[in-house]
C-alpha positions, 0 to 999 in steps of 0.5 A: 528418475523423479524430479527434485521438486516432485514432493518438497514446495517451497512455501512461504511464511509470513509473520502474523504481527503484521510485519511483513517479514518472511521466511523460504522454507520447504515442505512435503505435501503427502505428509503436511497438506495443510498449511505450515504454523510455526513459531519463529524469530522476527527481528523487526519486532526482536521476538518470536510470533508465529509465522503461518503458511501465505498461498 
């Protein structure tokens, strides 16, 4: 039986305003190689900015 964990990371993603704000999310690594962009809710700012992929 496989491991939970073989496919899904868990990665983290960090505001690009600068903030510091994260966000824990999960992703498949055979269907997204490359890095996570999405844009999401900072409540330091109260507005939403784009949150990139942090290796």
């Amino acid at each position: 039986m496989a491991k939970k964990n073989d496919v899904r990371a868990t990665v983290k993603m960090r505001s690009t305003a600068g903030t510091g704000y994260t966000y824990m999310t999960t992703k498949n690594r055979r269907n997204t190689p490359d890095r996570l962009v999405a844009r999401k809710y900072d409540p330091t700012l109260r507005s939403v900015v784009e949150f990139r992929e942090e290796r």
